[in-house]
Jmol script that loads the backbone (N, CA, C; Angstrom):
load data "model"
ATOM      1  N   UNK A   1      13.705  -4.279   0.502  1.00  0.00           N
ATOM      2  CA  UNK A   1      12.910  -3.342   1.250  1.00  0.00           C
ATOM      3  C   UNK A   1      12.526  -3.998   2.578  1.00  0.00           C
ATOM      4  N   UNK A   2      12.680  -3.325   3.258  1.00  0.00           N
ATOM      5  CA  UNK A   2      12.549  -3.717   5.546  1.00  0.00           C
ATOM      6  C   UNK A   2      10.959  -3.708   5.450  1.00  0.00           C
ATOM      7  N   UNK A   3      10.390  -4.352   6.336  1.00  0.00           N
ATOM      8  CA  UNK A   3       9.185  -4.531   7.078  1.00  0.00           C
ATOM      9  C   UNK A   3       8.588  -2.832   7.218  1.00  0.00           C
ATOM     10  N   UNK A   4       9.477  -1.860   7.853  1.00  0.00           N
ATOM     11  CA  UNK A   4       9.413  -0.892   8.261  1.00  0.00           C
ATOM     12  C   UNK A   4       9.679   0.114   6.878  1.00  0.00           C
ATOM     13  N   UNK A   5       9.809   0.424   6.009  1.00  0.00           N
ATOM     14  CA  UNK A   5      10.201   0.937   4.541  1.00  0.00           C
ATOM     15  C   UNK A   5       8.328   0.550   4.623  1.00  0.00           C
ATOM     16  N   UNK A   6       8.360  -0.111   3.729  1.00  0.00           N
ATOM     17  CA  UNK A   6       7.278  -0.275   3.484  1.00  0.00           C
ATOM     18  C   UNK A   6       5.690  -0.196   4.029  1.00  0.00           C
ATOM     19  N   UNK A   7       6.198  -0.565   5.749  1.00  0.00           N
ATOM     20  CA  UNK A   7       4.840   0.559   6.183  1.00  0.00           C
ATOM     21  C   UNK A   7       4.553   1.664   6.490  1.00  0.00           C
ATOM     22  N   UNK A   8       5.813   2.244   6.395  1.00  0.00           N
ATOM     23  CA  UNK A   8       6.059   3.603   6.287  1.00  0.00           C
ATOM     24  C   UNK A   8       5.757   4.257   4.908  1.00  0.00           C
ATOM     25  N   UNK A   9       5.662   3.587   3.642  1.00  0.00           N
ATOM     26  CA  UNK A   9       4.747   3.472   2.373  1.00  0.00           C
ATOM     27  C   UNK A   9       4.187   3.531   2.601  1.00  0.00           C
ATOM     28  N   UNK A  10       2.998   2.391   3.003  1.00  0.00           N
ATOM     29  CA  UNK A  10       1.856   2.422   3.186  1.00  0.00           C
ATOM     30  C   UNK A  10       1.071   3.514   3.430  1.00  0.00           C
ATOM     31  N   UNK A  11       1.346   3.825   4.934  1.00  0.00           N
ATOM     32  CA  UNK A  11       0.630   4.775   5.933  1.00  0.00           C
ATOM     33  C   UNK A  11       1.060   6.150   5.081  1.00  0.00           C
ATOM     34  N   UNK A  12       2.456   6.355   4.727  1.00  0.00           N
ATOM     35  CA  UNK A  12       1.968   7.795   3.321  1.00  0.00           C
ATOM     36  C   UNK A  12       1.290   7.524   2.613  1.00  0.00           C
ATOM     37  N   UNK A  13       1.179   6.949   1.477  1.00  0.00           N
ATOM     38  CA  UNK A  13       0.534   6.800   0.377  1.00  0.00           C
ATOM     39  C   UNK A  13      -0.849   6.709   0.314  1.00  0.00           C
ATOM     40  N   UNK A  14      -0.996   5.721   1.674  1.00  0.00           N
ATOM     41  CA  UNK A  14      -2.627   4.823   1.871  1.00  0.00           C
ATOM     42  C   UNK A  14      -3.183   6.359   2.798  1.00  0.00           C
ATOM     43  N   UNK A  15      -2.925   7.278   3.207  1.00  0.00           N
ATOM     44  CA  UNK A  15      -3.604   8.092   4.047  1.00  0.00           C
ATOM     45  C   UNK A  15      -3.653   9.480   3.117  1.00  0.00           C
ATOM     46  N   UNK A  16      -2.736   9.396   1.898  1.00  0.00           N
ATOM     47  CA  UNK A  16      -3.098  10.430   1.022  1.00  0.00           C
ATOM     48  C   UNK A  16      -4.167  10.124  -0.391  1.00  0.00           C
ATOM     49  N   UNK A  17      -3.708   9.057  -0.617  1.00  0.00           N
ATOM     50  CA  UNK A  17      -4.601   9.018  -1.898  1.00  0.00           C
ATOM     51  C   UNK A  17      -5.503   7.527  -2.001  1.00  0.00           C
ATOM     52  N   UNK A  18      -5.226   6.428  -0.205  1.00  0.00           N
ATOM     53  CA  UNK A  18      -5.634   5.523  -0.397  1.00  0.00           C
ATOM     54  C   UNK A  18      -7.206   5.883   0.612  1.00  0.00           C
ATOM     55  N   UNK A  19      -7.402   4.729   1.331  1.00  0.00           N
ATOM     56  CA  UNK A  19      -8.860   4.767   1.897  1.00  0.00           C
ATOM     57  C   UNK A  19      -7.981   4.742   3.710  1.00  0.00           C
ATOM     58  N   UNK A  20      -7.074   4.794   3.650  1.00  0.00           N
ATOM     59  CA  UNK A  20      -6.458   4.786   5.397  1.00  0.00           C
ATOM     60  C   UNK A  20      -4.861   4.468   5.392  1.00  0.00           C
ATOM     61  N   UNK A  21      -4.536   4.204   6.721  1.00  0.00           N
ATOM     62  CA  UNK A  21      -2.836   4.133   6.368  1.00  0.00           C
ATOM     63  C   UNK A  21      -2.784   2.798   6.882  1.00  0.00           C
ATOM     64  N   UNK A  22      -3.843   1.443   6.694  1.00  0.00           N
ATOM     65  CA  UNK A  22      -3.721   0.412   6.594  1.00  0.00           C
ATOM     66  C   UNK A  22      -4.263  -0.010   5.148  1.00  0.00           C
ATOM     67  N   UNK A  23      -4.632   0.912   4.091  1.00  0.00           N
ATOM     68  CA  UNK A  23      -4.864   0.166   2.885  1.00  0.00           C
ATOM     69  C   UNK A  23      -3.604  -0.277   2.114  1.00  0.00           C
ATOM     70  N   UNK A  24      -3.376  -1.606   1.990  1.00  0.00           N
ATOM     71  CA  UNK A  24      -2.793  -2.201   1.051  1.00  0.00           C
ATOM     72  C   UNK A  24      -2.902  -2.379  -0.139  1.00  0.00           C
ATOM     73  N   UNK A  25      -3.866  -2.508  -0.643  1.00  0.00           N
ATOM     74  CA  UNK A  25      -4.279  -3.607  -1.856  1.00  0.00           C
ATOM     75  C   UNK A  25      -4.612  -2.070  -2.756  1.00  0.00           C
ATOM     76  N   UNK A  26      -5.022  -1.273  -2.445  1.00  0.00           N
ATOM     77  CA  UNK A  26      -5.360   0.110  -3.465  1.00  0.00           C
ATOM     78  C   UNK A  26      -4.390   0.629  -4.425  1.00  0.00           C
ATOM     79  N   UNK A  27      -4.608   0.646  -5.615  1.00  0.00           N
ATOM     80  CA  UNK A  27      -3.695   0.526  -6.671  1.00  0.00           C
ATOM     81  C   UNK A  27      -2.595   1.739  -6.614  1.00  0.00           C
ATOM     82  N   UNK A  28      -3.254   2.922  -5.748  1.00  0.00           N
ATOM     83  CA  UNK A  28      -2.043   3.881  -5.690  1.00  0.00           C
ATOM     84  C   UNK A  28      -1.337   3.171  -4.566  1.00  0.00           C
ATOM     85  N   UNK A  29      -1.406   2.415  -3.594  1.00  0.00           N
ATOM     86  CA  UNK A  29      -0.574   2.289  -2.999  1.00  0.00           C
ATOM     87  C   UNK A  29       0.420   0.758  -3.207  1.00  0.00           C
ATOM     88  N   UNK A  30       0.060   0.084  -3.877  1.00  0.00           N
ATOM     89  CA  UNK A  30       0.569  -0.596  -5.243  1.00  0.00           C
ATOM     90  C   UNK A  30       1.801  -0.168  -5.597  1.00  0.00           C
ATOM     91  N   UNK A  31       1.209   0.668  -6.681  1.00  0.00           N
ATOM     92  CA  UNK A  31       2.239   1.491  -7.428  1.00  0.00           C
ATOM     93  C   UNK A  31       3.367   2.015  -6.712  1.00  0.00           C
ATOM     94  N   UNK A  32       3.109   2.890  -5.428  1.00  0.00           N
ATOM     95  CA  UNK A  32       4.438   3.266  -4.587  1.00  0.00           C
ATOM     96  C   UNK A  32       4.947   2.087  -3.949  1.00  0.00           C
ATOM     97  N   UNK A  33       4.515   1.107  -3.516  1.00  0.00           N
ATOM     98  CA  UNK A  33       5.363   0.399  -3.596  1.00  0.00           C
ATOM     99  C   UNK A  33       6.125  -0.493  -4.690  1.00  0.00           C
ATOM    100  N   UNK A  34       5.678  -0.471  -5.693  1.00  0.00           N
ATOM    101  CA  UNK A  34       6.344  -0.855  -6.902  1.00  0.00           C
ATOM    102  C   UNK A  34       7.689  -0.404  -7.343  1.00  0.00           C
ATOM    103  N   UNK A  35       7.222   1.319  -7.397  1.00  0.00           N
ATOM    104  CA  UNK A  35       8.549   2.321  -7.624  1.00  0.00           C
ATOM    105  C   UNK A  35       9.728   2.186  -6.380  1.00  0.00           C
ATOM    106  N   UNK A  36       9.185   1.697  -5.136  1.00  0.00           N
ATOM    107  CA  UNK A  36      10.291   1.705  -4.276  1.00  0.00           C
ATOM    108  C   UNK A  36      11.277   0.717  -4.682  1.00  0.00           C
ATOM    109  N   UNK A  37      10.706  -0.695  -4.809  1.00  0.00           N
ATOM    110  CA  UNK A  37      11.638  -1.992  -4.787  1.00  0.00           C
ATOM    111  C   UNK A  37      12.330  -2.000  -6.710  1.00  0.00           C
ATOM    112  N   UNK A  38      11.462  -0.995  -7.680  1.00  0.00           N
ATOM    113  CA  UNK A  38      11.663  -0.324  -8.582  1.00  0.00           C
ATOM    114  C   UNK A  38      13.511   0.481  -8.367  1.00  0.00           C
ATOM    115  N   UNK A  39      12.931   1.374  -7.292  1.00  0.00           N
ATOM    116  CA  UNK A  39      14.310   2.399  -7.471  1.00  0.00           C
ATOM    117  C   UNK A  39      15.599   1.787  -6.406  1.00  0.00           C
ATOM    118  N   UNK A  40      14.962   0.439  -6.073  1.00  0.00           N
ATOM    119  CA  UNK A  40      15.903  -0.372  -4.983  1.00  0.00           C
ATOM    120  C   UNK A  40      16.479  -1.130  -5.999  1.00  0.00           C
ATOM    121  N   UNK A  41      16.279  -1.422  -7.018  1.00  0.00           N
ATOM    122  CA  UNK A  41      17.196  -2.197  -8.079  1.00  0.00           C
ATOM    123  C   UNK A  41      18.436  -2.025  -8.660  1.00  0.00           C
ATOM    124  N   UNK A  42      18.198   0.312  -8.970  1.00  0.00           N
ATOM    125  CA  UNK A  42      19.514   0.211  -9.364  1.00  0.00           C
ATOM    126  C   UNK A  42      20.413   0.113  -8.873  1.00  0.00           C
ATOM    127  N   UNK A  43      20.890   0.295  -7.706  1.00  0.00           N
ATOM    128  CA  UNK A  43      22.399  -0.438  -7.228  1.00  0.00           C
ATOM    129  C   UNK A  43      22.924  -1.585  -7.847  1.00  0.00           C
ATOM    130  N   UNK A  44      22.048  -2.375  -7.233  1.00  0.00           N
ATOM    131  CA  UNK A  44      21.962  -3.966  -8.015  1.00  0.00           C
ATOM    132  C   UNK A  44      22.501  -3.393  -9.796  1.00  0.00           C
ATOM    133  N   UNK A  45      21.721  -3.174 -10.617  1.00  0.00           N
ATOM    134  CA  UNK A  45      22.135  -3.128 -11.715  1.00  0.00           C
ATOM    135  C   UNK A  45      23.246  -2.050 -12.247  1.00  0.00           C
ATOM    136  N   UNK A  46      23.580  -1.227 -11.248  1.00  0.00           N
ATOM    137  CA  UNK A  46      25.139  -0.556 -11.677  1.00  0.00           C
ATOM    138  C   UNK A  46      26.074  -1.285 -11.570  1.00  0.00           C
ATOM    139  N   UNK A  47      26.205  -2.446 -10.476  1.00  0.00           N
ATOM    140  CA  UNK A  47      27.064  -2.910  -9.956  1.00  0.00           C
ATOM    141  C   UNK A  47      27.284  -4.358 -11.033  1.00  0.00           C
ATOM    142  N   UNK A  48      26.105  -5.313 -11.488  1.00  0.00           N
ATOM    143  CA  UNK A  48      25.846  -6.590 -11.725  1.00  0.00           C
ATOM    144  C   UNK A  48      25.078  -6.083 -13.660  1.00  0.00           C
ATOM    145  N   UNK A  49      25.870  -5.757 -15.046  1.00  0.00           N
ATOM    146  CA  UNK A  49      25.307  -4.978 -15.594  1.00  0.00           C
ATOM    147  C   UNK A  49      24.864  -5.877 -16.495  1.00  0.00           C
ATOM    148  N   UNK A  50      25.528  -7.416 -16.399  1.00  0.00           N
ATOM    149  CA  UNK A  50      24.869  -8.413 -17.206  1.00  0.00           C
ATOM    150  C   UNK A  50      23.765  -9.190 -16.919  1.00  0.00           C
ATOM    151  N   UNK A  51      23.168  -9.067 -15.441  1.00  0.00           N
ATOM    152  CA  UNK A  51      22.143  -9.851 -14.728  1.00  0.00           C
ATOM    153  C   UNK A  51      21.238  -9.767 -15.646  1.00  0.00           C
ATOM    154  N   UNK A  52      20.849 -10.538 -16.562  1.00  0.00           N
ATOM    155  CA  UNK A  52      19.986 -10.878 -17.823  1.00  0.00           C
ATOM    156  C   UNK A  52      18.361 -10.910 -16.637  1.00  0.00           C
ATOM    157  N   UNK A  53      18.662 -12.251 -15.768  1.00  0.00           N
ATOM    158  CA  UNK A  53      17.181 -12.508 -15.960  1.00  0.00           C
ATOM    159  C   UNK A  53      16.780 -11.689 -14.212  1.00  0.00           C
ATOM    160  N   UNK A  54      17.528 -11.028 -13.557  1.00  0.00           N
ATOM    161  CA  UNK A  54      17.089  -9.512 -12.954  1.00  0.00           C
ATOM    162  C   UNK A  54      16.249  -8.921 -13.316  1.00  0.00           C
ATOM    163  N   UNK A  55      16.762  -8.601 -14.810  1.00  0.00           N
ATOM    164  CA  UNK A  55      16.488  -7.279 -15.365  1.00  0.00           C
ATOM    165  C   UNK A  55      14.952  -7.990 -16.321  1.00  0.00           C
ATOM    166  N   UNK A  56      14.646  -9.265 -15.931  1.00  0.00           N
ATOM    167  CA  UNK A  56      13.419  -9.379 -16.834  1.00  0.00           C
ATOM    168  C   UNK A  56      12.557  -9.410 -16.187  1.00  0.00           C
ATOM    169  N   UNK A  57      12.536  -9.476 -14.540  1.00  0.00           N
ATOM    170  CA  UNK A  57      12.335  -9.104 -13.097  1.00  0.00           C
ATOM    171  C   UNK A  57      11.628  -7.809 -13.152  1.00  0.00           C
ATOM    172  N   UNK A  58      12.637  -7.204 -13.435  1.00  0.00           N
ATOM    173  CA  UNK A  58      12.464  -5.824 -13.167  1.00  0.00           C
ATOM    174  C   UNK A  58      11.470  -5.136 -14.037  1.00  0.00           C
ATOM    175  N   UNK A  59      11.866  -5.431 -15.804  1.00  0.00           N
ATOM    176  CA  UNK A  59      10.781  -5.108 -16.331  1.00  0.00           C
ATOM    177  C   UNK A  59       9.136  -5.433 -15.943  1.00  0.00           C
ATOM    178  N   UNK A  60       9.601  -6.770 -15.514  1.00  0.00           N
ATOM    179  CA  UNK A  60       7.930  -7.422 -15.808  1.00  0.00           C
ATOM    180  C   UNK A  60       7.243  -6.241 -14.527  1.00  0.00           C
ATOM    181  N   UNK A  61       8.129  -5.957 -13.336  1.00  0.00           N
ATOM    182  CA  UNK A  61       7.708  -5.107 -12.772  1.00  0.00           C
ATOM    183  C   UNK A  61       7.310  -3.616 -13.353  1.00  0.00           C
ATOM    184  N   UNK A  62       7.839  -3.327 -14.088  1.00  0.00           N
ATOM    185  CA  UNK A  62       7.943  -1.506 -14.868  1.00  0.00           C
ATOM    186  C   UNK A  62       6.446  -1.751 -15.547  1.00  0.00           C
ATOM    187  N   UNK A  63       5.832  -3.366 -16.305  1.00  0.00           N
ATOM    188  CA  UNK A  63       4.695  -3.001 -16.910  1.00  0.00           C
ATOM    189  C   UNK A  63       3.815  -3.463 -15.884  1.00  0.00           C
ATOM    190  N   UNK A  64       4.027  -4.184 -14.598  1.00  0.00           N
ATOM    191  CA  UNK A  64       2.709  -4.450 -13.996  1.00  0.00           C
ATOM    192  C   UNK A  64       2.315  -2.573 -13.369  1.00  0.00           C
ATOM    193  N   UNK A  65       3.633  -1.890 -13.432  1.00  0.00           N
ATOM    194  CA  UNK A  65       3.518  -0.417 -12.331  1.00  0.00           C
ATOM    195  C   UNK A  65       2.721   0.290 -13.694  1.00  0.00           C
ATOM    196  N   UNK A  66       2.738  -0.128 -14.626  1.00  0.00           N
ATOM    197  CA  UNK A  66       2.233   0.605 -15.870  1.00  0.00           C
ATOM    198  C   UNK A  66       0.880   0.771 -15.843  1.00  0.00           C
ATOM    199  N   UNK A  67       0.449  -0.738 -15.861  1.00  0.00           N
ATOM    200  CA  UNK A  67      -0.971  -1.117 -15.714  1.00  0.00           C
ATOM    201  C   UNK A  67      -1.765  -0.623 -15.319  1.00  0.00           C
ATOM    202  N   UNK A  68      -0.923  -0.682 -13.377  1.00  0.00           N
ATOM    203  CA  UNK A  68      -1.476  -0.359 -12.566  1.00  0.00           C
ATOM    204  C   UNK A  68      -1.997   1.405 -12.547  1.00  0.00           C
ATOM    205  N   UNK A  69      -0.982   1.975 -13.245  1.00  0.00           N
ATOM    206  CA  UNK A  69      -1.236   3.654 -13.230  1.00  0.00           C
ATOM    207  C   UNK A  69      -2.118   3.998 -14.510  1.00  0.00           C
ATOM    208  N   UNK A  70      -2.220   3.164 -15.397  1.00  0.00           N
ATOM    209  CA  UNK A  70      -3.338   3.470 -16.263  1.00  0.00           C
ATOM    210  C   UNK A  70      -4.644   3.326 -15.844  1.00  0.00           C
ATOM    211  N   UNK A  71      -4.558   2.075 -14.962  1.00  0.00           N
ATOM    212  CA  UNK A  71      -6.122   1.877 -14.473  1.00  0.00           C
ATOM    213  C   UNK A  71      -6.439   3.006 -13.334  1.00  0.00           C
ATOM    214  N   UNK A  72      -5.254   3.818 -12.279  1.00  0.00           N
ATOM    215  CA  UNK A  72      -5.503   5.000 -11.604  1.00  0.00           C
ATOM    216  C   UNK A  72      -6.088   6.106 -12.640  1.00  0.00           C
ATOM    217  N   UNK A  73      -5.559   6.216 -13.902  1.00  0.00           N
ATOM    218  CA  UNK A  73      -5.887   7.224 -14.508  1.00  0.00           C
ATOM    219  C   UNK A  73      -7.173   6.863 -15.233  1.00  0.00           C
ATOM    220  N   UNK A  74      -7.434   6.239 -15.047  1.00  0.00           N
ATOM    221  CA  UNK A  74      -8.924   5.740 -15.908  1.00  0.00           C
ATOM    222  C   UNK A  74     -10.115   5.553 -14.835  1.00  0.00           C
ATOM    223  N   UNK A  75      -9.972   5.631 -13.581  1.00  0.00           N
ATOM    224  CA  UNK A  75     -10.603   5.635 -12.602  1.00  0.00           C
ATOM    225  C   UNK A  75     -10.521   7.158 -12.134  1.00  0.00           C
ATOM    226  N   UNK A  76      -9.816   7.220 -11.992  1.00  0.00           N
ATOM    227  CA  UNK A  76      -9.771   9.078 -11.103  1.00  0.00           C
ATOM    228  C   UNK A  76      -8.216   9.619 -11.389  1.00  0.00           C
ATOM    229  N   UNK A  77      -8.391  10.714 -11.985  1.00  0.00           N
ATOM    230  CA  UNK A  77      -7.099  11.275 -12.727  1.00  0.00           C
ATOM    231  C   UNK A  77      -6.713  12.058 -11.743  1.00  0.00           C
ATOM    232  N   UNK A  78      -7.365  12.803 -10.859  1.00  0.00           N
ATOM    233  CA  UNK A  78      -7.015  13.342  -9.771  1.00  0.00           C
ATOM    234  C   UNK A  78      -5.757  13.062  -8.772  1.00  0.00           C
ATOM    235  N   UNK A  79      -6.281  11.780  -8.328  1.00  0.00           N
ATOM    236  CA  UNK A  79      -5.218  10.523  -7.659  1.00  0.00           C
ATOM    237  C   UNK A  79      -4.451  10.433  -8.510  1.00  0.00           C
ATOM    238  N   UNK A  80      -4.483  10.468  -9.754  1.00  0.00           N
ATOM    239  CA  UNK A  80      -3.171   9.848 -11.040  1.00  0.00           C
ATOM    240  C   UNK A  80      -2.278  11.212 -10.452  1.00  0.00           C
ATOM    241  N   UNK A  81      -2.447  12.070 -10.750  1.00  0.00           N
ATOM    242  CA  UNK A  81      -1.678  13.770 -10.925  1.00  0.00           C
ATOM    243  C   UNK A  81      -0.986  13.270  -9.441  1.00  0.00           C
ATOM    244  N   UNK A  82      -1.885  13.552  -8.442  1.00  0.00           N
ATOM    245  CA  UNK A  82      -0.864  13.856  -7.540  1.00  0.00           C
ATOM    246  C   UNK A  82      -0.466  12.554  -6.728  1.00  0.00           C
ATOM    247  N   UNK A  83      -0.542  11.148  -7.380  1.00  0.00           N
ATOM    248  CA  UNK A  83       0.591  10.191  -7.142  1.00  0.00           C
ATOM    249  C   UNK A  83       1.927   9.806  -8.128  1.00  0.00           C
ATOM    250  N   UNK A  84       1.899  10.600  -9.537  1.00  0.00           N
ATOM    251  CA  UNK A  84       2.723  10.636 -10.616  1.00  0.00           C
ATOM    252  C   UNK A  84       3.786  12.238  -9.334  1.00  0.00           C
ATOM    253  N   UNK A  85       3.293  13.484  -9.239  1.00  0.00           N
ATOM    254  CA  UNK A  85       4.036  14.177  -8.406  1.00  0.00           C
ATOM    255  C   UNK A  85       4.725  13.854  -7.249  1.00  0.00           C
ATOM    256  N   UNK A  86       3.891  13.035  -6.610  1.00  0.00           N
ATOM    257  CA  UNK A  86       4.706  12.441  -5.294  1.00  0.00           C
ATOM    258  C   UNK A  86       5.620  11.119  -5.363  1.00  0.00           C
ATOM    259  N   UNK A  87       5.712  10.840  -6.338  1.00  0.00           N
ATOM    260  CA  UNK A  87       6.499   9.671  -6.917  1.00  0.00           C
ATOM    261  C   UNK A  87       7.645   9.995  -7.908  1.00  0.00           C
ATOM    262  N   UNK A  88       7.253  11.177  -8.389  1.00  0.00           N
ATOM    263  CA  UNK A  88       8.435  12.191  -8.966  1.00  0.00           C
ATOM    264  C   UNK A  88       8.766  10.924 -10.437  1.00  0.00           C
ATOM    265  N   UNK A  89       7.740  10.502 -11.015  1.00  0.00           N
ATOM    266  CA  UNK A  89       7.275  10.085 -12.028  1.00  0.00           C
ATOM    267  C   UNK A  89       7.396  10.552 -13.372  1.00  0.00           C
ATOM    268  N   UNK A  90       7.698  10.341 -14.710  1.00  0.00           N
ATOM    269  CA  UNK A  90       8.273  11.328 -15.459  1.00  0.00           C
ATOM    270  C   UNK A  90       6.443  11.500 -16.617  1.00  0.00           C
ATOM    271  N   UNK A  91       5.325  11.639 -15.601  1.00  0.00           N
ATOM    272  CA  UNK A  91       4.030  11.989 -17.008  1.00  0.00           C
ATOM    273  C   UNK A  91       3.511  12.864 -16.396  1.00  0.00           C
TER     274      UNK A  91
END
end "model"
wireframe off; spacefill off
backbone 0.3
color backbone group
């Protein structure tokens, strides 16, 4: 993911459900960036289908994005709904 990908994250994410389109650290905007470098993997893994310790990479990423969206939903479900929709999320 480019310099530019990602603050282009930011400034969506952080100006819809964060505190500005310089919040970083706010767990919805976390999470979208999680799912990005998330949905930047599969190439990598269509192509490379034995990469063992990638893919333990990747998980450890799938439960920190887990975490992170349980504690959105346990804080304000509101923000959960419509960052699970804009992330096209399967809950």
């Amino acid at each position: 993911m480019t310099k530019e990908e990602r603050a282009e994250i930011v400034k969506n994410i952080g100006t819809k459900f964060g505190k500005g389109a310089t919040d970083t650290g706010s767990a919805s905007v976390q999470v979208a960036l999680l799912t990005a470098r998330i949905n930047g993997l599969k190439g990598h893994f269509a192509a490379n289908k034995h990469d063992n310790h990638s893919n333990r990479g990747l998980l450890k990423m799938i439960g920190l994005r887990r975490s992170l969206l349980k504690y959105v939903k346990k804080t304000n479900t509101e923000i959960y709904t419509g960052l699970i929709k804009e992330l096209g999320l399967r809950k």
